[in-house]
N, C-alpha and C positions, 0 to 999 in steps of 0.2 A: 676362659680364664683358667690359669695354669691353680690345681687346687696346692703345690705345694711349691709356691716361688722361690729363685734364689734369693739369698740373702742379699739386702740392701747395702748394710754397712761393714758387716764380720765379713774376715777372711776366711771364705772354707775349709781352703786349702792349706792354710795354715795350722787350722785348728785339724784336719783331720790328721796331719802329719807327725802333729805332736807327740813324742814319745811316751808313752805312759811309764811310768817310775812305779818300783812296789817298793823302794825301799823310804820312809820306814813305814809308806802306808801307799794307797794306791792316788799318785797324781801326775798330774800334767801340767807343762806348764807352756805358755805361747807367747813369744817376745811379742809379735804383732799383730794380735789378734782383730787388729783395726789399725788398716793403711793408717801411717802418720800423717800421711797429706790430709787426711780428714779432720787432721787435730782442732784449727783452730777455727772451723763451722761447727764443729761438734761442742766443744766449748762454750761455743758465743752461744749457744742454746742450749745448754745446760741447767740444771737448777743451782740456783745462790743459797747457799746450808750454811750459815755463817757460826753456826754452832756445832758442840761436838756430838757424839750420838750415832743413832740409825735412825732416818727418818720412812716411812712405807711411803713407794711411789707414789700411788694414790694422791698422797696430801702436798706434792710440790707440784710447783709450774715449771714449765719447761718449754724449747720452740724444737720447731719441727726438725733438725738430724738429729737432738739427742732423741727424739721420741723415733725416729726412724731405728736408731741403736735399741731402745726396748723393746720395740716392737720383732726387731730380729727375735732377743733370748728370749720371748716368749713365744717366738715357732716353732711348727712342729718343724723344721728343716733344722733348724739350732739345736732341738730335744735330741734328733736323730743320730746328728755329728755327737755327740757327750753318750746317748745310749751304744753307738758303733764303737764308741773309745774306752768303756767300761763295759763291754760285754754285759749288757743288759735292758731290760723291757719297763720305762720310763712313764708309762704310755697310762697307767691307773697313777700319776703323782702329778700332783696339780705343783707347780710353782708360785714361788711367793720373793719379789724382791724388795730390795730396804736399798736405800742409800748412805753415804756417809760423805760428810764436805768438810767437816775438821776437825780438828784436836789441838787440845790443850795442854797436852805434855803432864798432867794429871796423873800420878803414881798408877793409878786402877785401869787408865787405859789399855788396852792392848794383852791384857791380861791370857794366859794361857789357857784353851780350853778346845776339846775335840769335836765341840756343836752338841746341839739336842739328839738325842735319839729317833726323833720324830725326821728329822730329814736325810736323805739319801744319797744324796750327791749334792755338793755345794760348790755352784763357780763363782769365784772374785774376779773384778774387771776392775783394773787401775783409768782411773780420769783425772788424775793430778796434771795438773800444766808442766811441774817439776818436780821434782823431792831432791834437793840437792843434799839430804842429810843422812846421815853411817845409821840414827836411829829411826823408829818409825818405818823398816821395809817390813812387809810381809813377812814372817817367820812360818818356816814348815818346821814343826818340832816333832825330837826324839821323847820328848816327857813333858810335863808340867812345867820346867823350869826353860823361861824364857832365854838363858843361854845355851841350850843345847837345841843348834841348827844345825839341820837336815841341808835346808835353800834356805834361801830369802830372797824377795825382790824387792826393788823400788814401786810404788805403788804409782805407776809413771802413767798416763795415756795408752790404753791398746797392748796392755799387758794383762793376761788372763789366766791363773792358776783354777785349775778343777782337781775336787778329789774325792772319794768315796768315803766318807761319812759312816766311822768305826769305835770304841771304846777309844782307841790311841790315835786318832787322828788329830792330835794336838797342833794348835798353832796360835800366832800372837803376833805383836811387834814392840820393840822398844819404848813406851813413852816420847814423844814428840811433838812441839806446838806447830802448826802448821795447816796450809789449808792440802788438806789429804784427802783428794777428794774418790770413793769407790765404789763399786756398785756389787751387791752380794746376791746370786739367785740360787735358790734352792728347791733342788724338787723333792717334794717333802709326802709324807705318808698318809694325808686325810686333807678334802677341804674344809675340815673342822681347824684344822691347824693354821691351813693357810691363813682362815679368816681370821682365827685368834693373832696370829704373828701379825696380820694388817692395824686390825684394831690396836692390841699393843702397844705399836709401835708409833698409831697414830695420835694413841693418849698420850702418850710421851713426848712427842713432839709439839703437841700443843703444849703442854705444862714446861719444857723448856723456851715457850715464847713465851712465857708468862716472866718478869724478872721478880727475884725472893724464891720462885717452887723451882727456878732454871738452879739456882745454886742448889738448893736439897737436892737435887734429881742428880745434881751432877758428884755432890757428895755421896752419894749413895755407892755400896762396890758395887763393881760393873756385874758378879759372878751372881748375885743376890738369886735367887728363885729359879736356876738352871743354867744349863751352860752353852747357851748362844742357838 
């Protein structure tokens, strides 16, 4: 048994080719980080997130090629392609992923903010079926303010931004309702963290299943108690 197999779903090739960018911070970006032809099995087994938010893996269902998809970014073959692309040693940072399946076009969504300090490197994977809308891409920002891009993408199927995780590593998107569906991993500084961001995220997603605590939760700004 092959102890470090190729990946099932990502494209390696893809992702190792990807140019790394320093300007205005260190990232990468990969139109198809996942054949298109996979789109609509990967889909049909996907998780249904009918609300907005991050939900922790953990707490959704899912059928077998999305799980084939997580089960890549959590290998060490996946960790390797992202440590060889960031000139760095990955290998002491547990990751921790969350999902997202939609928005409500809610002022406080998408709000600008360069992540915790706790995490090290953060990759987003678009799984939208479409985003036909100018708002709601991905924003790589120059500052706080959500009109100053760097990129943007569509948060489309098999589109993959990575970047190094710094005081200015701002980013965001426009407000938008829509099912935006994406997947965030992070390799992060402590399994203390990881568990707290699981747990977190897990409390939250119950109490948005709840109706009455789904609206407080959703009133609440997104930026409250740190920055992503």
């Amino acid at each position: 048994m092959l102890e470090d197999p190729p990946l099932k779903m990502f494209d390696e090739d893809a992702i190792r080719i990807a140019e790394l960018r320093r300007d205005p911070y260190d990232f990468a970006f990969v139109e198809h980080a996942i054949d298109v032809r996979r789109k609509s099995e990967v889909l049909a087994d996907a998780p249904d997130i009918p609300h907005r938010g991050s939900y922790a893996l953990a707490n959704l269902s899912y059928g077998a090629k999305f799980a084939d998809c997580m089960a890549d970014l959590q290998s060490v073959r996946f960790r390797r392609l992202v440590e060889q692309k960031f000139d760095i040693d990955l290998s002491n940072n547990p990751a921790s992923i969350v999902m997202m399946g939609a928005t409500s076009g809610h002022y406080n969504e998408g709000y600008a903010h360069p992540d915790s300090k706790h995490k090290i490197i953060t990759v987003i994977i678009g799984f939208s079926e479409q985003w036909p809308y100018e708002r709601g891409r991905l924003r790589v920002l120059r500052s706080n303010d959500r009109d100053n891009c760097a990129f943007e993408f569509a948060p489309e199927f098999g589109r993959m931004l990575m970047f190094r995780v710094c005081d200015h590593s701002w980013h965001g998107f426009l407000p938008q309702k829509g099912k935006r569906m994406s997947v965030q991993l992070c390799y992060v500084d402590s399994e203390w963290y990881a568990r707290r961001e699981n747990f977190r995220h897990g409390v939250s997603g119950f109490a948005k299943s709840i109706p009455g605590v789904r609206e407080l939760v959703f009133m609440a700004p997104r930026s409250f108690g740190g920055k992503g």
